[in-house]
C-alpha positions in Angstrom: 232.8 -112.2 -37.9 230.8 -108.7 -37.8 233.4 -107.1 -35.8 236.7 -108.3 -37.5 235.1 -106.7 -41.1 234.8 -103.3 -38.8 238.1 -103.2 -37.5 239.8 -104.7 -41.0 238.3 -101.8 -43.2 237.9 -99.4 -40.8 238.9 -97.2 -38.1 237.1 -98.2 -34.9 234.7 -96.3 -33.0 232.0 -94.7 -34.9 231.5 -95.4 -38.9 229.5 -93.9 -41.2 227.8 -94.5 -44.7 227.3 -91.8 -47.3 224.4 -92.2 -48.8 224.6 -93.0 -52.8 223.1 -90.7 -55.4 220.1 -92.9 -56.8 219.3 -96.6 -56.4 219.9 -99.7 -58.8 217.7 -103.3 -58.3 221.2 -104.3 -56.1 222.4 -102.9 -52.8 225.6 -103.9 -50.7 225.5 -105.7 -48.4 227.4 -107.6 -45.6 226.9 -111.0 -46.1 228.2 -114.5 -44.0 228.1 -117.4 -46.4 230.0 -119.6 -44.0 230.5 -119.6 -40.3 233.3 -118.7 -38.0 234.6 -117.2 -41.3 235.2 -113.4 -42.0 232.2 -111.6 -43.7 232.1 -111.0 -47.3 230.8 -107.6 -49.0 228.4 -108.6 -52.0 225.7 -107.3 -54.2 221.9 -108.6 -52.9 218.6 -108.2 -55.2 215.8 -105.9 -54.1 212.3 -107.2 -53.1 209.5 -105.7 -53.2 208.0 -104.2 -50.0 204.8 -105.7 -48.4 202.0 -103.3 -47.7 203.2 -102.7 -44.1 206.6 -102.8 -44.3 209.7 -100.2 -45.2 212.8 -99.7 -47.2 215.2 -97.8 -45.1 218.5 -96.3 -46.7 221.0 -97.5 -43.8 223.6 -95.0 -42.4 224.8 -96.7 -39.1 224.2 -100.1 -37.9 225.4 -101.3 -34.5 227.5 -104.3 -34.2 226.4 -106.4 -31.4 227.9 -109.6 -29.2 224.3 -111.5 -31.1 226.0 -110.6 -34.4 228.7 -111.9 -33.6 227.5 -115.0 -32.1 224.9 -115.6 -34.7 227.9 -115.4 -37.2 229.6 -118.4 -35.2 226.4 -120.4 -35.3 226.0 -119.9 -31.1 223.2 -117.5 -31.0 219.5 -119.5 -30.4 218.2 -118.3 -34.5 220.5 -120.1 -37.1 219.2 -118.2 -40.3 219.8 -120.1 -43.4 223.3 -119.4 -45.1 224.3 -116.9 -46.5 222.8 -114.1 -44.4 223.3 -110.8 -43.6 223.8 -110.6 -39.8 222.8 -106.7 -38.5 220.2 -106.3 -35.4 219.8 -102.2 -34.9 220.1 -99.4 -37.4 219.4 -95.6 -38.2 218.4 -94.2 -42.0 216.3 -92.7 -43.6 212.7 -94.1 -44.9 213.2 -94.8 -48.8 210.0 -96.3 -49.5 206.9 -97.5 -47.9 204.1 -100.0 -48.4 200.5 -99.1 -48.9 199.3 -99.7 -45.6 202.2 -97.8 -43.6 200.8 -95.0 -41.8 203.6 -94.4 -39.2 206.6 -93.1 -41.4 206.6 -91.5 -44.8 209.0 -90.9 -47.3 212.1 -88.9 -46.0 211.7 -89.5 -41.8 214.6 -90.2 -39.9 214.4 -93.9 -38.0 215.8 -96.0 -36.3 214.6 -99.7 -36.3 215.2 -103.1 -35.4 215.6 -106.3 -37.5 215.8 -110.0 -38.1 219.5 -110.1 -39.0 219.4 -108.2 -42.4 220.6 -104.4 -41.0 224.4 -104.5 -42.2 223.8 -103.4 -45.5 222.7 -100.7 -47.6 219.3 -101.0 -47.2 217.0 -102.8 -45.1 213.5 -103.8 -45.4 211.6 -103.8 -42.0 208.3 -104.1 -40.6 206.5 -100.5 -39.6 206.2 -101.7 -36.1 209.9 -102.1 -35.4 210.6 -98.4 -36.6 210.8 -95.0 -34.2 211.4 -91.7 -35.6 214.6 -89.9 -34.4 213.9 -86.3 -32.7 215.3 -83.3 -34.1 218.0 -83.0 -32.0 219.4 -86.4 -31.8 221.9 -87.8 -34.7 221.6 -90.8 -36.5 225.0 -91.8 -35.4 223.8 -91.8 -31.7 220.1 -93.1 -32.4 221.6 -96.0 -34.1 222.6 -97.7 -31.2 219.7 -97.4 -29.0 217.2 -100.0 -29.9 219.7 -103.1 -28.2 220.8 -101.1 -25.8 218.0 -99.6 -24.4 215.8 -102.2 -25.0 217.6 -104.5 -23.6 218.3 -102.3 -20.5 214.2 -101.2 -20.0 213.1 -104.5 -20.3 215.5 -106.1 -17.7 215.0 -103.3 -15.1 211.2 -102.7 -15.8 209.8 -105.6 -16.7 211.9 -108.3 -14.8 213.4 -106.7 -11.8 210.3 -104.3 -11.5 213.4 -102.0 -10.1 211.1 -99.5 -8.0 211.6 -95.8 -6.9 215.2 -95.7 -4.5 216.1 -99.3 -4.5 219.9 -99.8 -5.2 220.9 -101.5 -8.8 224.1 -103.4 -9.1 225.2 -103.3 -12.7 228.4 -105.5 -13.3 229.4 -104.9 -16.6 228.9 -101.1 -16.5 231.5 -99.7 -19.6 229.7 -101.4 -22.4 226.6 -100.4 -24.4 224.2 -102.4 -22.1 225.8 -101.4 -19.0 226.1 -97.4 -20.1 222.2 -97.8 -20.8 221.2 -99.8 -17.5 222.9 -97.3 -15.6 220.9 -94.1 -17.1 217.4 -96.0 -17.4 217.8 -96.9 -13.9 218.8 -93.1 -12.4 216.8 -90.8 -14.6 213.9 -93.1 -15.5 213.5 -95.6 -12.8 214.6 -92.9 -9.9 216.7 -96.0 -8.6 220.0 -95.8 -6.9 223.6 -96.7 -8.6 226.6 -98.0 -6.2 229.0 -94.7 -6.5 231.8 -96.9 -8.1 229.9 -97.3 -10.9 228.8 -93.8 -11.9 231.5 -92.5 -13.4 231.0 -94.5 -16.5 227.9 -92.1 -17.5 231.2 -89.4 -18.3 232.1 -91.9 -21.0 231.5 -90.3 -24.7 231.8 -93.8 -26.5 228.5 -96.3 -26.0 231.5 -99.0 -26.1 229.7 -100.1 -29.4 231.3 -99.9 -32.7 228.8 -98.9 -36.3 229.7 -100.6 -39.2 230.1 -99.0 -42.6 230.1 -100.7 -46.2 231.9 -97.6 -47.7 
């Protein structure tokens, strides 16, 4: 699964990918050919990109419990075997289709995808890309998309959480939870139970990045 090939190869917490000097037809990439089995790291063919989508060069990509599951055969999309499992990431933009109009060449994103992020590239529709501010790293933006998504959706959309109403969040230390907790203080204006606050002095997002290198 994602999360054994992380901690196998690599030290946990955050991981990073250098990115390589130039660019052949192949790119790594990890890929699950059979499930409930450990991932495998193997060479997959470019394709062309579609007028409105983008090749981004992947530095981080978060390793979610959907990863995970999807790897197992659990989550509710089977793709076809062998995949490349891999939700969020951060890059840069390599390469762009004729119609894309919101990134060029050289921008710093972060983006979502249909299972094909842990690798070295990723090819992505323009609408699930978001450039990355100055000032924030493409270690930290990596991890946002799930996260926060997940987190604006649930409070804002679902719960309609409102101005000083009080949010219970059980699961407060992990990605989701961290996330929750600061959409619903310092977007939402809502209230946190006190026993839960002290998570926000956590420096980890209680995710882990993967990195082919």
């Amino acid at each position: 699964m994602a999360a054994r090939v992380c901690a196998r190869c690599l030290p946990r917490a955050w991981l990073c990918r250098r990115a390589r000097q130039g660019y052949g037809r192949h790119y790594r990439a990890a890929l699950c050919a059979e499930l409930k089995q450990p991932l495998a790291i193997g060479d997959v063919a470019r394709r062309p990109v579609q007028p409105h989508e983008v090749r981004v060069d992947v530095h981080f990509c978060g390793v979610n419990f959907a990863d995970i599951l999807v790897c197992r055969g659990q989550y509710q999309e089977k793709p076809p075997l062998p995949f490349t499992p891999g939700l969020e990431f951060s890059g840069t933009v390599l390469e762009t289709g004729a119609d894309v109009s919101t990134v060029k060449e050289g921008d710093r994103v972060i983006g979502v995808s249909n299972f094909n992020a842990m690798a070295e590239e990723c090819v992505t529709d323009q609408k699930t890309l978001w450039k990355i501010p100055e000032k924030v790293s493409l270690q930290e933006a990596a991890v946002l998309p799930v996260s926060y998504g997940t987190a604006i959706f649930a409070l804002e959309h679902r719960a309609r959480t409102q101005p000083r109403e009080t949010v219970l969040v059980t699961a407060a230390a992990g990605a989701t939870g961290l996330a929750m907790i600061d959409v619903a203080t310092n977007v939402l204006q809502a209230k946190i139970n006190d026993a839960f606050l002290h998570v926000l002095q956590r420096k980890s997002t209680g995710k882990v990045l993967l990195s082919l290198k």
